[in-house]
N, C-alpha and C positions, 0 to 999 in steps of 0.2 A: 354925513349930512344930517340936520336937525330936524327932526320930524314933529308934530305937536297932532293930538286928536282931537277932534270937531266931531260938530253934530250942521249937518244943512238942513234948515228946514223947509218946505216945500208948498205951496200951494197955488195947484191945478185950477183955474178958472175955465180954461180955453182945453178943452179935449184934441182941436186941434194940434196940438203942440206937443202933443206926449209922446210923438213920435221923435220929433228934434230931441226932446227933453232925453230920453232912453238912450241918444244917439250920445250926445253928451257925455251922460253917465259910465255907457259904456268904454265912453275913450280913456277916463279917469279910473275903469275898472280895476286897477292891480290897489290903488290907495284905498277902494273900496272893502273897510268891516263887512258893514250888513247895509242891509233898508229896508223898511217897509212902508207900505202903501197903506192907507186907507181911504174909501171911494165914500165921500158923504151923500149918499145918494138924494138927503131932503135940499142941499142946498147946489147941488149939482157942482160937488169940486170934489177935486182929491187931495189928500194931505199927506206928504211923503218925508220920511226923515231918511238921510242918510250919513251914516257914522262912517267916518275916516279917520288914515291914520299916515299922514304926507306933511312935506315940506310947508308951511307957511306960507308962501306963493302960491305954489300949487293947487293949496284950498281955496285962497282968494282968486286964483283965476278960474277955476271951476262957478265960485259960486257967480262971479262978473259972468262968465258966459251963460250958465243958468237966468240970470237974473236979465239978460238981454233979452230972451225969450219972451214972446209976447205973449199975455195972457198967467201969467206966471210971478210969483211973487216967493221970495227968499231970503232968509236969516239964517247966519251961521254963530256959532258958539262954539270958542275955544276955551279947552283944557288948558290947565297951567303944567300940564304934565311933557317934559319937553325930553325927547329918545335923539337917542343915535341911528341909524342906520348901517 
């Protein structure tokens, strides 16, 4: 299976939601590299990146169901770098 690495990028408006958003994440967790958070406290959001390393699909439907999430807003970026599994 052909795998490709991305970057999601992430921004928390709604605090409410970081609990769906976490729930998410964790469902996709085996495709999950890293992530990290940062809380902008002046403008009251968070900004989160998370690096993968999964199918094609798999990334687009993560970030589709991320991106469904209210209050929440999402850009992803594909590598040209494309693996086998």
């Amino acid at each position: 299976m052909e795998t490709r690495v991305a970057v999601i990028s992430i921004i928390v408006e709604s605090p409410d939601t970081v609990e769906k958003l976490n729930a998410v994440l964790h469902e996709y967790g085996e495709y999950i590299i890293g992530r990290m958070g940062l809380p902008y406290r002046k403008r009251d959001i968070s900004i989160i990146s998370v690096a993968l390393d999964a199918p094609q699909n798999t990334i687009a439907a993560l970030s589709g169901k991320i991106g469904n999430l209210p209050g929440i807003s999402v850009k992803t970026a594909y590598s040209g770098v494309i693996g086998n599994e």
